[in-house]
C-alpha positions in Angstrom: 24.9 -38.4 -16.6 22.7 -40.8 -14.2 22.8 -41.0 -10.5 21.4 -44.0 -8.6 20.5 -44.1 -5.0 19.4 -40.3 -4.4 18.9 -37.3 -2.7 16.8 -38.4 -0.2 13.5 -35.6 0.6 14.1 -33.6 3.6 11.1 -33.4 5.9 11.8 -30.2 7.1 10.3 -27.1 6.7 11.4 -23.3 7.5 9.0 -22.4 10.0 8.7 -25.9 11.6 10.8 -27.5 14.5 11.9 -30.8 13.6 10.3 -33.9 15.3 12.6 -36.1 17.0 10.6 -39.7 16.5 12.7 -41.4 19.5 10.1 -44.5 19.7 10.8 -46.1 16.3 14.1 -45.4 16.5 15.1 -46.5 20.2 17.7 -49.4 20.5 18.0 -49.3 16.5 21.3 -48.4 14.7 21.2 -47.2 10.8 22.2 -50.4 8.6 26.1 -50.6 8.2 27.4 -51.1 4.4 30.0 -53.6 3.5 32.2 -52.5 0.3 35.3 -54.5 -1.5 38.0 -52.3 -3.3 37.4 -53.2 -6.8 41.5 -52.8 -7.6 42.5 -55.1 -4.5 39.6 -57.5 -4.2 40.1 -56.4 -0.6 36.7 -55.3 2.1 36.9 -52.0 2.5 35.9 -50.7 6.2 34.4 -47.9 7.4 34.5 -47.3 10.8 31.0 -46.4 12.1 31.9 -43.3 13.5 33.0 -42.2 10.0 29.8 -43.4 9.0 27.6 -41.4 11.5 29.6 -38.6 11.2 29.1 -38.4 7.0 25.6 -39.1 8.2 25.5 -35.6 10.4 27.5 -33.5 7.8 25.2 -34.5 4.8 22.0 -33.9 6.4 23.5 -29.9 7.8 24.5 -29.9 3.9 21.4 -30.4 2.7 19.3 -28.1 4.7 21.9 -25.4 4.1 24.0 -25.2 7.6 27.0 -26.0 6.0 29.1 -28.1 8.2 32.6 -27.4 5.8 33.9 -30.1 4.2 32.2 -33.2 4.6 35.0 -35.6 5.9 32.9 -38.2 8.6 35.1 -36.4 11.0 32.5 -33.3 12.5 34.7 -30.5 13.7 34.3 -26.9 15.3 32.4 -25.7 11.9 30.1 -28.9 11.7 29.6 -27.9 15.7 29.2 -24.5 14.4 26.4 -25.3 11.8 24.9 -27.4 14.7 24.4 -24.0 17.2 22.8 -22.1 14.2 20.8 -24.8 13.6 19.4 -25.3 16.8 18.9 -21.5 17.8 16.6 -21.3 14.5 14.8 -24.4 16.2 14.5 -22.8 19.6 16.9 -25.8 21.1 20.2 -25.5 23.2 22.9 -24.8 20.6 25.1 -27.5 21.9 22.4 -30.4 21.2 24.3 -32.6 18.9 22.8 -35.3 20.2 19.6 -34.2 18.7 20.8 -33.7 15.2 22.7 -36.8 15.0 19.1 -38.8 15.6 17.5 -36.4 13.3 19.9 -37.2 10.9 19.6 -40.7 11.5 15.8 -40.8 10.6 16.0 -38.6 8.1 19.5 -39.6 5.8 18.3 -43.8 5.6 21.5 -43.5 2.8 25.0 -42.4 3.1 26.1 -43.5 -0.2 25.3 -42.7 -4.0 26.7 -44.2 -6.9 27.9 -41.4 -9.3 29.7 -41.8 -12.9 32.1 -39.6 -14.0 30.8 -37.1 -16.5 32.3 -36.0 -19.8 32.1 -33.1 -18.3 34.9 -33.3 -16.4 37.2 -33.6 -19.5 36.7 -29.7 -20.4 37.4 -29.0 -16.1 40.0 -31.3 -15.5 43.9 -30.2 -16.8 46.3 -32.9 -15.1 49.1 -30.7 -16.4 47.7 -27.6 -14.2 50.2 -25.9 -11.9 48.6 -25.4 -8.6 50.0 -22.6 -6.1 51.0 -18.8 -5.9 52.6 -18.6 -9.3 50.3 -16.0 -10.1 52.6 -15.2 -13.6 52.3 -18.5 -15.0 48.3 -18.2 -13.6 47.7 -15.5 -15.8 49.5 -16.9 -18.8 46.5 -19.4 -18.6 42.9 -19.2 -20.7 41.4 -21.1 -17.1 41.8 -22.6 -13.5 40.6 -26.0 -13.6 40.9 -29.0 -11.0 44.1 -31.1 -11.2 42.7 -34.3 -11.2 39.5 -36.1 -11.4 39.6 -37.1 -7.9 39.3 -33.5 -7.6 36.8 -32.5 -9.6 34.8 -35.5 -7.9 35.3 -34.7 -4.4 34.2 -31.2 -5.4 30.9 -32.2 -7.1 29.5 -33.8 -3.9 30.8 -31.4 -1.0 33.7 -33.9 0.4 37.6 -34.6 0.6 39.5 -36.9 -1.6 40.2 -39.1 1.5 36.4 -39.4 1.5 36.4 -40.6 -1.7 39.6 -43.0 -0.9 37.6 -43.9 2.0 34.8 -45.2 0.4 36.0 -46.7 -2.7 39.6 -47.5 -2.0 42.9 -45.2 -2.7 44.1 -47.1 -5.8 40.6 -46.8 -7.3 40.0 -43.1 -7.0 44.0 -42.5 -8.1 43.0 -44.1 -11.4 39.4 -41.9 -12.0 38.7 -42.4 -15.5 35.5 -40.5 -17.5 32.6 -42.7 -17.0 34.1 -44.9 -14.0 31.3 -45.1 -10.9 32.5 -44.5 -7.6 30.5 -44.2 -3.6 30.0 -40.8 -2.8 28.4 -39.0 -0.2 24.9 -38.7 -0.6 24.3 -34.9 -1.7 22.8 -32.9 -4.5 25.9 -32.4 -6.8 27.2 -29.2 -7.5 26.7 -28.9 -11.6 29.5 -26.6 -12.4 29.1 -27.6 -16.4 25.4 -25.4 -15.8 27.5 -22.5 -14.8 28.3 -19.8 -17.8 31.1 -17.7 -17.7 30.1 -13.7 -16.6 26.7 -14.5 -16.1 25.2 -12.3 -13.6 21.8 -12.0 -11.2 19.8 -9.5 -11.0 17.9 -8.2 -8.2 14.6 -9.8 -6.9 12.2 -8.8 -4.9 12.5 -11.3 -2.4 15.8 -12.3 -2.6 17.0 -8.7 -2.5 15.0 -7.8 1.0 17.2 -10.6 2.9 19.9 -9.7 4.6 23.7 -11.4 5.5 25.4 -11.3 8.4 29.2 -11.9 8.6 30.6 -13.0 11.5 34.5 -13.1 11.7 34.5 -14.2 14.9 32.5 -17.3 14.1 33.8 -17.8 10.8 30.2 -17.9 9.4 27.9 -15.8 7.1 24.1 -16.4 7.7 21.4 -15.9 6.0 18.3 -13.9 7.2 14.8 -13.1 6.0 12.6 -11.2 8.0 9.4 -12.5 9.5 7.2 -10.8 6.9 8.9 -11.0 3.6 7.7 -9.2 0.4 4.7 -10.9 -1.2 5.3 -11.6 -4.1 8.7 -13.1 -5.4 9.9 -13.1 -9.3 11.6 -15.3 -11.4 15.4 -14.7 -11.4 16.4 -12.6 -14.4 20.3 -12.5 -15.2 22.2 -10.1 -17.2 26.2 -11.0 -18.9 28.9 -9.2 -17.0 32.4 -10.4 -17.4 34.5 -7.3 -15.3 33.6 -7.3 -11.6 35.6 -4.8 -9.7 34.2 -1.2 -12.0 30.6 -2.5 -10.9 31.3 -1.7 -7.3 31.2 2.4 -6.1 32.6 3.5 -3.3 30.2 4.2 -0.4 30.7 5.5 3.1 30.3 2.8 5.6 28.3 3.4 8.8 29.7 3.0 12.1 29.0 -0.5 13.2 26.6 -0.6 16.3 28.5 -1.8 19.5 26.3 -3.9 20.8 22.7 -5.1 19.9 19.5 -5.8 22.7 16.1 -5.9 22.5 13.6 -3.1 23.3 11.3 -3.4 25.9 7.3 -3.2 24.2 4.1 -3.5 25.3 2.8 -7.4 24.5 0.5 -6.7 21.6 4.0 -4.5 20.3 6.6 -6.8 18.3 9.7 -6.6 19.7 12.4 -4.0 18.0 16.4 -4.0 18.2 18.1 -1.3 19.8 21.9 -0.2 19.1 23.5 0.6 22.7 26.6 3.0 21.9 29.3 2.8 24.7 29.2 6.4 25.5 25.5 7.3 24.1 21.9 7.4 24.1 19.8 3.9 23.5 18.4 4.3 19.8 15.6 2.5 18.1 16.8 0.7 15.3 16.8 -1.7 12.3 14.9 -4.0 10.5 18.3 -6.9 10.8 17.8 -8.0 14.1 19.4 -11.8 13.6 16.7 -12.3 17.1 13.8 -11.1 15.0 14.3 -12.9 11.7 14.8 -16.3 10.3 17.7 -17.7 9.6 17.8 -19.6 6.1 21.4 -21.0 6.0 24.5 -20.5 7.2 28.5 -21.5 5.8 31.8 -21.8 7.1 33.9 -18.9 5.9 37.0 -17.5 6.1 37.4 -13.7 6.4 39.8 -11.3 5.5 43.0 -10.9 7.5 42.0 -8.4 10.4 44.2 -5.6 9.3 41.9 -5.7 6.2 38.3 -6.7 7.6 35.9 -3.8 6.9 33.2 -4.3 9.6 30.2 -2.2 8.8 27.1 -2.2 6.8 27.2 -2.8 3.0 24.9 -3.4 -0.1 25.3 -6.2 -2.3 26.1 -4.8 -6.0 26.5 -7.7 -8.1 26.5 -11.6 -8.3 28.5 -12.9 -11.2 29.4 -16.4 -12.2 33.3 -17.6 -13.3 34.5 -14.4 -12.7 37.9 -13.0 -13.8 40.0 -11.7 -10.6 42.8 -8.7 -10.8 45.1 -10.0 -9.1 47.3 -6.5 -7.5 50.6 -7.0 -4.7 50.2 -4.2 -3.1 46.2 -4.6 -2.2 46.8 -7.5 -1.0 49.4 -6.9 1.5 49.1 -3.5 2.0 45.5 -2.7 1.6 46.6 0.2 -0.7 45.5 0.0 -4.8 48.3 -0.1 -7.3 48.7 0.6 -11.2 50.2 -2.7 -11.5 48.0 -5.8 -11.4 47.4 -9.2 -13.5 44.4 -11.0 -14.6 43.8 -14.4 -13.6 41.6 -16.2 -15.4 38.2 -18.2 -14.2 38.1 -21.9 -12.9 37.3 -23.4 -9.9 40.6 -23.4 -9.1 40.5 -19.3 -9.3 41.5 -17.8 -5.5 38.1 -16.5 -6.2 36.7 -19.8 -7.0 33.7 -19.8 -9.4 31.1 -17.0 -8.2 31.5 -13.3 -6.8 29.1 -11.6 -4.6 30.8 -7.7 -4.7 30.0 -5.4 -1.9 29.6 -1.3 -1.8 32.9 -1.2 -0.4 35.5 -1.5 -3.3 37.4 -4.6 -4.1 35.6 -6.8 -1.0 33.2 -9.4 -2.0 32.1 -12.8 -1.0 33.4 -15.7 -3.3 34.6 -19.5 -3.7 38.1 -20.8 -3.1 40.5 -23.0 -4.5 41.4 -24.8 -1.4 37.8 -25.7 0.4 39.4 -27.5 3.0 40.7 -24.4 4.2 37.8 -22.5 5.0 37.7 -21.4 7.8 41.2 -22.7 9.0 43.3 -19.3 8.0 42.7 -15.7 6.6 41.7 -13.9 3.4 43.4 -10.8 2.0 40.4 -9.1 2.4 37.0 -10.9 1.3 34.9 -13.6 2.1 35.6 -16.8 1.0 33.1 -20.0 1.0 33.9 -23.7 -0.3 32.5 -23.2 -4.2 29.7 -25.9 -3.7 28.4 -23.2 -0.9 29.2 -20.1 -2.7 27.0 -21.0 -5.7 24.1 -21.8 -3.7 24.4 -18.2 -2.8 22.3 -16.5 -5.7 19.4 -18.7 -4.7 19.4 -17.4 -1.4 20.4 -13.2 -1.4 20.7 -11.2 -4.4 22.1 -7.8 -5.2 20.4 -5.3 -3.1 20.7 -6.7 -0.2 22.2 -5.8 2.9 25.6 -7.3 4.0 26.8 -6.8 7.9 30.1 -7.3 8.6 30.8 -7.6 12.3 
């Protein structure tokens, strides 16, 4: 499998605020790209705001502040992954205007030329059934993608209109193995280097980050603290295949009502403090999101609010393709059953293609088979991430770590 035109290096680092180099780029507009539909003969236009707007979304992609599905058309989550951005960069949240001309400097091309890999033949059943049929699901040895259009727009983080966008409807209707088609300029996400059960094991690093959930927002975030462990280790991985026995039952904390800083002397680092609504100030905790740094952050969508379990959990496992007991009465009525099916792995899986499991029973944070949903409705229960994100999680946090839910 070759790719021409590619990822481009990011000159950003974690502990550096972006330059904005307005005097090369003043009066100056990216190059615009002229395409013909290779079915019709036809040009093929893209309208510049499509353009700049793939522009912004790819280069939040690539530094992990995942702006959803990348479309051209930025909406409340690419606005979203724009405020978290900026707060780790010490600018006004709402300064789009900055990230679009950092984007602009930084992504020089929109566009790659990818082939179709034979890959796609073992993901790819045309034949596949999509929807709640969860009886014929589990009559199934997998979940694949329905198409090759599919499969495609998966691998590189965008819609199918994208895809029809760029290369014309007819052509992308008629996806063959080995046919080269535009696509957004991103790393791809590989799911032929993903093995069924695989699991990761704890690290030190990756292990002493934390996540925090936020339902409101529709985002998880990823934090490290200031001083991390020294010393981080190659990622081991171990073969698990079940998911839901791994996870004990723990009691949850009560979660703190609100969070504020405590005053210090100035030679004193700052510390958080939980404010009760009825009690006593107490010194607290290690995961202050004001006293950290924030290393990515994805559009989610959280469990119905009935069934979110607000509080503060350990991660227990991190498991690739994983199987998903699929049980009525969970998920409508919170409440375990003896009846239940198994639905098989795929990255069409209401799980999608990786499972983070929490210390509370049966919740976890996984992909999806409908990515341009996220964010847009509500979960029986878990977190759910577009599966390009989702697998980018074991690189990030690891079992061990802490999970807030708030």
């Amino acid at each position: 499998m070759r790719f021409l035109l590619f990822i481009l290096p990011l000159a950003i680092q974690a502990a550096e605020i972006p330059a904005l180099n307005l005097a090369s780029t003043e009066n100056q507009e990216p190059p615009r790209a002229i395409f013909i539909d290779e079915v019709t003969g036809e040009e093929i236009i893209i309208p510049k705001e499509r353009e700049e707007g793939t522009r912004l979304q790819i280069y939040l992609d690539q530094l992990n502040f995942g702006p959803g599905v990348i479309d051209g058309k930025p909406g409340q989550y690419t606005k979203k992954a724009i405020a978290t951005f900026n707060k780790k960069y010490g600018r006004e949240e709402d300064d789009i205007a900055s990230v679009q001309q950092l984007a602009n400097q930084e992504i020089t091309q929109i566009y790659a030329i990818a082939t179709v890999p034979e890959a796609a033949k073992k993901y790819v059943d045309v034949n596949f059934r999509w929807g709640d049929d969860r009886s014929y699901q589990a009559s199934r040895k997998d979940m694949p993608y329905r198409s090759i259009a599919e499969f495609m727009a998966e691998r590189y983080h965008c819609s199918v209109s994208l895809l029809e966008l760029f290369n014309g409807s007819k052509k992308i209707n008629r996806l063959k193995i080995h046919d080269a088609i535009r696509v957004p300029n991103v790393d791809p996400f590989l799911i032929e280097n993903m093995s069924h059960g695989r699991g990761y094991k704890e690290d030190p690093l990756l292990s002493s980050r934390w996540a925090v959930i936020d339902t409101d927002a529709h985002q998880i975030r990823i934090y490290q603290a200031i001083n991390p462990p020294e010393i981080p280790q190659t990622a081991e991985t171990q073969d698990s295949s079940e998911i839901e026995d791994q996870t004990p039952v723990v009691t949850s904390p009560e979660p703190p009502t609100r969070v504020v800083i405590a005053d210090t002397s100035p030679e004193e680092t700052p510390r958080a403090m939980i404010i009760e609504e009825e009690g006593p100030a107490v010194k607290l905790s290690e995961y202050d999101e004001d006293r950290a740094i924030v290393l990515a952050a994805f559009p989610i969508t959280p469990g119905r609010p009935q069934f979110i379990r607000r509080g503060t959990w350990k991660m227990m496992n991190s498991i690739e393709f994983p199987t998903w007991r699929y049980d009525d009465s969970l998920l409508k009525q919170g409440v375990y059953s003896k009846v239940s099916l198994t639905i098989p792995s795929g990255p069409n899986s209401p799980v999608g293609v990786h499972w983070q499991g929490l210390s509370r029973r049966g919740i976890g944070i996984h992909g999806t088979s409908n990515p341009e949903r996220i964010g847009r409705g509500r979960s029986a229960g878990c977190i759910r991430l577009a599966n390009w994100d989702v697998v980018k999680m074991p690189k990030l946090i690891r079992p061990g770590a802490t999970v807030i839910i708030k």
